[in-house]
C-alpha positions as CSV (number, residue, x, y, z in Angstrom):
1,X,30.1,-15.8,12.2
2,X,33.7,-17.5,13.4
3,X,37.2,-17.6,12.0
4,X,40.5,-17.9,13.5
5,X,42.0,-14.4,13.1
6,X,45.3,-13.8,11.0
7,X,47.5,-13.3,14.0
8,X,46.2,-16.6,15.0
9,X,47.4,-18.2,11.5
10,X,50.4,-16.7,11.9
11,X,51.0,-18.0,15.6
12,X,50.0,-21.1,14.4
13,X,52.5,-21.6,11.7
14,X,55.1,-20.3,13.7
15,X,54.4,-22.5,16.5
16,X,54.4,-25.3,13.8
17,X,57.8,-24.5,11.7
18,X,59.5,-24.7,15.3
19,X,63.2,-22.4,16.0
20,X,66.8,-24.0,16.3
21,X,68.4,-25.0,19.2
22,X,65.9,-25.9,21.2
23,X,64.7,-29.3,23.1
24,X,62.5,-31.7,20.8
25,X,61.1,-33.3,24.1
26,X,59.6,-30.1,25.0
27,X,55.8,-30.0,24.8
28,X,55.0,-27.2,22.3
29,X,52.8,-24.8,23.7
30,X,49.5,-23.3,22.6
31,X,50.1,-20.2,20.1
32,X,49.2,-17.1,21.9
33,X,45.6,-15.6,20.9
34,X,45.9,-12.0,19.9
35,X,42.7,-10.2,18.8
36,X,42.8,-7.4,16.5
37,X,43.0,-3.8,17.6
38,X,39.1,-2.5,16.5
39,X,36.3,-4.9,16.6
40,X,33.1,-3.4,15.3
41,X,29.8,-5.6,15.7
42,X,26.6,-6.6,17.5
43,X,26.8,-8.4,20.9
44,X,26.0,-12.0,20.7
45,X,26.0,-12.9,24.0
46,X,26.7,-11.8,27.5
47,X,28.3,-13.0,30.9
48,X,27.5,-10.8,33.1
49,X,29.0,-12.7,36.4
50,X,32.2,-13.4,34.2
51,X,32.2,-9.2,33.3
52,X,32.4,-11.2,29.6
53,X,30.6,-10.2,26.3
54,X,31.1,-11.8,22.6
55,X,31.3,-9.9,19.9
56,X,31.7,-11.4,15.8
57,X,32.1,-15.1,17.5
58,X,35.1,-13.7,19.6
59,X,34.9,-13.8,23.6
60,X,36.2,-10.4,25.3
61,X,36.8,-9.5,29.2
62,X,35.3,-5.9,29.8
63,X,36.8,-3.6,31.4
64,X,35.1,-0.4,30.5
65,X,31.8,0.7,29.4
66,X,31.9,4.4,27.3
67,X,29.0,5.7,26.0
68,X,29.3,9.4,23.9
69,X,33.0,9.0,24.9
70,X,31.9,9.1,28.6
71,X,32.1,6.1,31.2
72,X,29.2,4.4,32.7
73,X,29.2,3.3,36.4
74,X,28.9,-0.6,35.9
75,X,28.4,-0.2,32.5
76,X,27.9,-3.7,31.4
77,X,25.0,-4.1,33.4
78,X,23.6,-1.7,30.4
79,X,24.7,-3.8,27.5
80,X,21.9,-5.8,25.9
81,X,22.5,-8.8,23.2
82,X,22.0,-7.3,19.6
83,X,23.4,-3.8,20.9
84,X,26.1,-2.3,18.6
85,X,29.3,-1.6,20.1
86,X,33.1,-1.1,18.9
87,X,36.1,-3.0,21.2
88,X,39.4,-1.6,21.1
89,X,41.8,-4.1,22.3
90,X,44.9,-5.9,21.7
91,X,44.3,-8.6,23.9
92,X,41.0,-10.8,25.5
93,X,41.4,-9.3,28.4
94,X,40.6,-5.3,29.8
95,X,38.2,-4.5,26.8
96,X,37.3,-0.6,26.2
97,X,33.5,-1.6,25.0
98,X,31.7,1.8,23.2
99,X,27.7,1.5,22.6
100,X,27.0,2.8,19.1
101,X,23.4,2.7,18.7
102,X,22.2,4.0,15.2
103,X,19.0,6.0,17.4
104,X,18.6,6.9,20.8
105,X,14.8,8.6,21.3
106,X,11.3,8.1,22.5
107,X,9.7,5.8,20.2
108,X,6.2,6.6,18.6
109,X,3.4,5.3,16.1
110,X,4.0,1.8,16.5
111,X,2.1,0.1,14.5
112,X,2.3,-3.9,13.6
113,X,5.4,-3.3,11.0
114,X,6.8,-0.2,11.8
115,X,7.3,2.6,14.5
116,X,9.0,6.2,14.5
117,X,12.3,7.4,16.2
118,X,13.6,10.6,15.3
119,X,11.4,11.4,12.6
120,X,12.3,7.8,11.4
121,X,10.2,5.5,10.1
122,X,11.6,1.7,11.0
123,X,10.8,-1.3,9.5
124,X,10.5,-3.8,12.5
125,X,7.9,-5.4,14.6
126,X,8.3,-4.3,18.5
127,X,5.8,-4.4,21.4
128,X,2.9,-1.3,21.5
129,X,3.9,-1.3,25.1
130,X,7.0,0.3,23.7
131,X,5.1,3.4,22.8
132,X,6.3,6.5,24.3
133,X,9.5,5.2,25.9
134,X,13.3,5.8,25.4
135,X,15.1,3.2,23.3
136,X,18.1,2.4,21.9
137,X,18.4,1.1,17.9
138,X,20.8,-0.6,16.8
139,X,21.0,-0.8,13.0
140,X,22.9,-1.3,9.7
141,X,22.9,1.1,6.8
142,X,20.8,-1.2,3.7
143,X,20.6,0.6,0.2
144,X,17.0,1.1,-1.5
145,X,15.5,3.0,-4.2
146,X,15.5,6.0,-1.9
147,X,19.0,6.1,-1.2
148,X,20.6,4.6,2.6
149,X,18.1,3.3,4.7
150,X,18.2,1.1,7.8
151,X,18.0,-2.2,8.5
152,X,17.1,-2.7,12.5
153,X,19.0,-5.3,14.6
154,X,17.4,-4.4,18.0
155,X,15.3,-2.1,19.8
156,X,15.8,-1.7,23.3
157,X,14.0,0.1,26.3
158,X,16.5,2.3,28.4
159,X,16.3,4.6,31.3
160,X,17.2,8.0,29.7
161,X,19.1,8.7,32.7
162,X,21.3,6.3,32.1
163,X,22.7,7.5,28.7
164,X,22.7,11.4,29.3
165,X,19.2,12.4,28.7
166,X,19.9,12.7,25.2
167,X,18.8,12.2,21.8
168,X,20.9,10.8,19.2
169,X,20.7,9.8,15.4
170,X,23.0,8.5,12.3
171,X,22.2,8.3,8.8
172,X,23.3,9.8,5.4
173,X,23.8,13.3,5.3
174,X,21.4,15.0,2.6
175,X,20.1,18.7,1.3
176,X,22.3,20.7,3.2
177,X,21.8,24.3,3.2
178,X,24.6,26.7,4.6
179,X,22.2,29.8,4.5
180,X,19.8,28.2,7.3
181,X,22.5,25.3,9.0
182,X,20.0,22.6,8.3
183,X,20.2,19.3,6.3
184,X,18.4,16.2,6.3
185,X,19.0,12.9,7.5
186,X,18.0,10.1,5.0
187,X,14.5,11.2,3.3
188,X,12.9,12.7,6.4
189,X,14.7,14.1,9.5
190,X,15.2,17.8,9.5
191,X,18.8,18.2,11.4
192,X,19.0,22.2,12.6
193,X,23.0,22.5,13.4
194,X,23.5,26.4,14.1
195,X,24.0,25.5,17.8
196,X,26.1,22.8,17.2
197,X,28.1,25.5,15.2
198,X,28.1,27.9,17.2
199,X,29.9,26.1,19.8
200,X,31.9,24.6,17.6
201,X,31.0,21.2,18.2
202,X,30.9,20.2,14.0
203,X,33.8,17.3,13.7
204,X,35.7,15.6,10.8
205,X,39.2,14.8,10.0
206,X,40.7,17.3,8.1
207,X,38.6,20.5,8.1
208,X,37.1,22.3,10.9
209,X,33.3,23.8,11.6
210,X,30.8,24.3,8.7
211,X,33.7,23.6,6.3
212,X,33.1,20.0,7.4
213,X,29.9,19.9,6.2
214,X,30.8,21.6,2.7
215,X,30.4,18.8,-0.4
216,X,29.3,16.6,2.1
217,X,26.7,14.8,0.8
218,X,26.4,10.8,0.8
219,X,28.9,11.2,3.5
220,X,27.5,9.0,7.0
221,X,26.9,11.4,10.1
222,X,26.2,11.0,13.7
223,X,24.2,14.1,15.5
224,X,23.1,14.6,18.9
225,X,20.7,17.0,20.8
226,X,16.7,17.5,21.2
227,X,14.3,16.8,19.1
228,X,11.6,19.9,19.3
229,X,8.5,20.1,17.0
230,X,9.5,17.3,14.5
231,X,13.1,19.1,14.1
232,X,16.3,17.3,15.2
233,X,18.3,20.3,17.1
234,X,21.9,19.3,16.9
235,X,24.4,20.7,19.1
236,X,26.8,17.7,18.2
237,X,27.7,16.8,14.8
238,X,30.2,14.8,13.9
239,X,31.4,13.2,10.2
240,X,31.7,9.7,10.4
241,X,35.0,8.5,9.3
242,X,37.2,5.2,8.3
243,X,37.8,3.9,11.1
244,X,39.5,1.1,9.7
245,X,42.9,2.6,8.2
246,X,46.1,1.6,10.3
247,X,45.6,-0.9,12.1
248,X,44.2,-4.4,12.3
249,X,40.5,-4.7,12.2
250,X,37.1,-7.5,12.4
251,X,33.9,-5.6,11.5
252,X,30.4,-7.3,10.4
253,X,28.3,-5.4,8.0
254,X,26.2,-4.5,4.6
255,X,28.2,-3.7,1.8
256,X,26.8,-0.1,0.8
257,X,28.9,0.4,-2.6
258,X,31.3,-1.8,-4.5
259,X,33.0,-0.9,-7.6
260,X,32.4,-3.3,-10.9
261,X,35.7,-5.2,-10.7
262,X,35.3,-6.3,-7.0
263,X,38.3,-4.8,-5.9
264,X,37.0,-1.8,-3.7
265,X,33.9,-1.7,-1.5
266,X,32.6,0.6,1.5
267,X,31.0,-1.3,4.0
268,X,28.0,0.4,6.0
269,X,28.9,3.6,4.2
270,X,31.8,4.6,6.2
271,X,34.4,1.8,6.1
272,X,36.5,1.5,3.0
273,X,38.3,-2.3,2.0
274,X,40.6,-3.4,-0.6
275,X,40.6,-6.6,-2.1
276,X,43.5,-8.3,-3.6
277,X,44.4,-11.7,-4.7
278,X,45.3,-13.5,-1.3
279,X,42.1,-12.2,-0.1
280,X,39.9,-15.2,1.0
281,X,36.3,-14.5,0.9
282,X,34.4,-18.0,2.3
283,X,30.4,-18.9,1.8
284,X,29.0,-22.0,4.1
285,X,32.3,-23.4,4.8
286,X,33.5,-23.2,1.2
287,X,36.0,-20.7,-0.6
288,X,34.2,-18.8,-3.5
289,X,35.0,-16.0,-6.1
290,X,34.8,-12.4,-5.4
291,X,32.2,-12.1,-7.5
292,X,29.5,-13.5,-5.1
293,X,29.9,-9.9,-3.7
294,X,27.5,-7.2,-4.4
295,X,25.2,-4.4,-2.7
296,X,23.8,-5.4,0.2
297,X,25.7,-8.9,1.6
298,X,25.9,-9.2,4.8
299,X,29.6,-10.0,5.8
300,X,32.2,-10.1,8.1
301,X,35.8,-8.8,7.0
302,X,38.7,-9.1,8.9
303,X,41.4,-6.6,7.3
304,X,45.2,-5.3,8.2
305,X,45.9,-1.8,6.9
306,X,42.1,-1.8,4.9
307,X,43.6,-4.9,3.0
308,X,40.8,-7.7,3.2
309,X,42.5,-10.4,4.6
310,X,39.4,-12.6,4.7
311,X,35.7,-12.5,4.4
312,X,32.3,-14.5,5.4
313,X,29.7,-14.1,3.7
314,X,26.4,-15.0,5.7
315,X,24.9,-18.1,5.1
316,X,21.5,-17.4,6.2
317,X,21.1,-13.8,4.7
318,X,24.0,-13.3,2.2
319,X,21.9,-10.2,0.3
320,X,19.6,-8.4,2.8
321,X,18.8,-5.5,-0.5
322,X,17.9,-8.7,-2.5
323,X,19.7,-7.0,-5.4
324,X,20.3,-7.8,-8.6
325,X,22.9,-6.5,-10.5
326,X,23.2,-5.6,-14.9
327,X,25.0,-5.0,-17.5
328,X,24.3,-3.3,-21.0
329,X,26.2,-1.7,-24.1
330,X,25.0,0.2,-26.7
331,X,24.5,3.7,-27.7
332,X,22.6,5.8,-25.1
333,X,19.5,7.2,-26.1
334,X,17.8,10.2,-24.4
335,X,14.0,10.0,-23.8
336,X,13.2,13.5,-22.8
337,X,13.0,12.7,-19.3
338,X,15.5,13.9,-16.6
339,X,17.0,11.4,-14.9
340,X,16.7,8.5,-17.2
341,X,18.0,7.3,-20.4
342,X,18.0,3.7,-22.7
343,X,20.9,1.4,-23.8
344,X,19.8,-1.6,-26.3
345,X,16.0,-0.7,-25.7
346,X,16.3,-1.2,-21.8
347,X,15.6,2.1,-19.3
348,X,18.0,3.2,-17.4
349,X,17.7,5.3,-14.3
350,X,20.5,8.0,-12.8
351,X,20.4,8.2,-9.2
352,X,22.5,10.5,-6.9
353,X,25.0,7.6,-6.4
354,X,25.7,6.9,-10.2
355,X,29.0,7.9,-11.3
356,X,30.2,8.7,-14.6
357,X,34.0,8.3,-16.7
358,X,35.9,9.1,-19.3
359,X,34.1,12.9,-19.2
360,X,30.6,11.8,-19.6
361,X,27.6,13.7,-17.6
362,X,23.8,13.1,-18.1
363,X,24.0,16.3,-20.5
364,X,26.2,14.8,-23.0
365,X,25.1,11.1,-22.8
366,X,23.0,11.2,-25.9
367,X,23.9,9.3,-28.8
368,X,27.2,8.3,-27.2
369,X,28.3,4.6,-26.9
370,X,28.5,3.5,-23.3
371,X,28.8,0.6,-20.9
372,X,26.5,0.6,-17.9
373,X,26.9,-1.6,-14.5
374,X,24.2,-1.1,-12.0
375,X,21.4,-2.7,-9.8
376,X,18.4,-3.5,-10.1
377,X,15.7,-2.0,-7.7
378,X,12.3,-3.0,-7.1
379,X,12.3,-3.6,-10.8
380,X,14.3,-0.2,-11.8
381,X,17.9,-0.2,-13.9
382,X,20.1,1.8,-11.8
383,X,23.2,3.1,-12.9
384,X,26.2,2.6,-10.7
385,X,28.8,3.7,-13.2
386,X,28.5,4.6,-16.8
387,X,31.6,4.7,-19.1
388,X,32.6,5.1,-22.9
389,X,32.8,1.3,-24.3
390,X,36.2,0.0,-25.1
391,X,36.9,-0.4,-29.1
């Protein structure tokens, strides 16, 4: 995906409307290309000779290489096309460049649609040859029935050496349990934190150690360690957060949550965005309504301040969930089961990600009359919010 950025509109309108006082003969000159301040993305190309990399259709001159917040000597020798990586820069040239792989691990029962990281199963095709070497995934979080899963961009074969002999994974942080200092990423990975606690190494924004982790769940988080006997021994955990506040930002992803009037939506379950009315959101060349996003389009957003200024959604893959989404009204009927209810003679299912208004829990939803928005999910109603209907 490429767009002119907002700084260059602006350049360009001011280069147009002209000043006072100055010469007419004089050749206007070219508006100055600023880029914004945090690019998050995959690597579409690379010129190695020219030290150059793109990254969301834009061309950056590296400077740096950091991976784990540490250097690496000639680090863009290391960077691969498809690799996630975040650029902080003001301007084209003298690039910070960050790898943010989703996995780094040895890579195990490959078979022809899937292989293991982590204690992750994958969906993607890679060589057998892979099996039993250190890669690098690069992925984006894609909601399913099961919660957060992964959608892979690229697997890539590293030299262990090279990124500090050490393991790393991301996901959604589930079933933690203060007494033991465990939790689970996603379905399957065991994640045993007590040494990351004990040296203190547990980050987030505004608390400190274990409190970080307390009410935690659905919330994205990055570990690091060993894995040992199927167990992911963490002695680095840190809460992802919005990177996106402050400042001016161009990040591609999957929309993980949006709320029903289109106004609000997380992108890969960490970013939040605001959309307003001067917010342009484009489809193959052509300006459409906001309502052509849901769950699981792949866009890029370029944003000031977590204001959308514009989006793109992707031609080629515009919903990688292949959601659909519904809504019903009526009175809610309970049918004994846990978890699931009716509206208008259609079941309804309540997931850990529903949320509820005006004072309604799955406890009291009988017999009530209630509007429901959700998505629909290999076939299953899934509630997304459920509220009393209006009068």
């Amino acid at each position: 995906m490429k767009k002119i950025t907002l700084a260059t509109l602006i350049g360009l309108v001011l280069t147009g409307c002209g000043g006072g006082g100055g010469d007419d003969s004089t050749a206007p000159q070219p508006p100055v290309e600023i880029k914004p301040q945090l690019v998050m993305g995959t690597i579409d190309s690379i010129n190695k000779t020219n030290h150059e990399i793109t990254v969301n259709g834009m061309s950056y001159q590296v400077n740096d290489v950091e991976y784990a917040n540490k250097p690496l000597i000639d680090g863009i020798t290391l960077l691969k096309p498809q690799m996630m990586v975040e650029l902080t820069a003001l301007t084209k040239s003298n690039v910070t460049v960050s790898i943010e792989p989703t996995m780094v691990g040895v890579i195990s029962h490959i078979t022809a649609k899937t292989f293991v990281v982590n204690g992750v199963t994958l969906d993607y095709k890679v060589n057998s040859e892979l099996d039993g070497k250190w890669v690098m995934v690069s992925s984006l979080p894609v909601v399913t029935e099961l919660g957060l899963g992964y959608k892979v961009l690229s697997v890539i074969q590293i030299e262990k050496d090279d990124f500090g002999n050490r393991y790393e994974l991301e996901g959604r942080l589930t079933n933690l349990n203060e007494d033991d200092q465990t939790f689970k990423i996603g379905a399957s990975t065991l994640v045993d934190f007590s040494k990351a606690a004990n040296l203190g190494e547990i980050e987030c924004d505004d608390r400190q150690g274990i409190q970080c982790l307390t009410n935690a769940d659905r919330q994205w988080v990055e570990v690091s360690g060993e894995m040992l006997n199927g167990v992911f021994m963490a002695d680095d955990v840190e809460i992802d957060s919005d990177d996106a506040e402050g400042q001016e930002v161009s990040i591609e992803g999957i929309i993980t949550d949006i709320n029903p009037d289109k106004t609000k939506f997380i992108l890969n379950a960490r970013n939040q965005f605001t959309i307003n009315n001067k917010t342009k959101i484009e489809y193959n060349d052509q300006y459409v309504d906001k309502n052509r996003l849901v769950i699981g389009s792949f866009i890029e957003v370029e944003a000031l301040n977590g204001v959308a200024q514009e989006i793109e959604l992707d031609g080629d893959d515009s919903n990688v969930s292949g959601f659909r989404e519904f809504e019903y009204k009526g009175i809610a009927l309970s049918i004994g089961e846990k978890g699931t209810f009716t509206v208008a003679g259609k079941l309804i299912h309540i997931d850990a990600y529903t949320e509820f208004d005006d004072y309604l829990n799955e406890d009291t939803l009988h017999g009530q009359r209630v509007e429901v928005e959700g998505v629909i999910i290999n076939g299953k109603n899934v509630a997304r919010e459920i509220e009393r209907e209006d009068d």
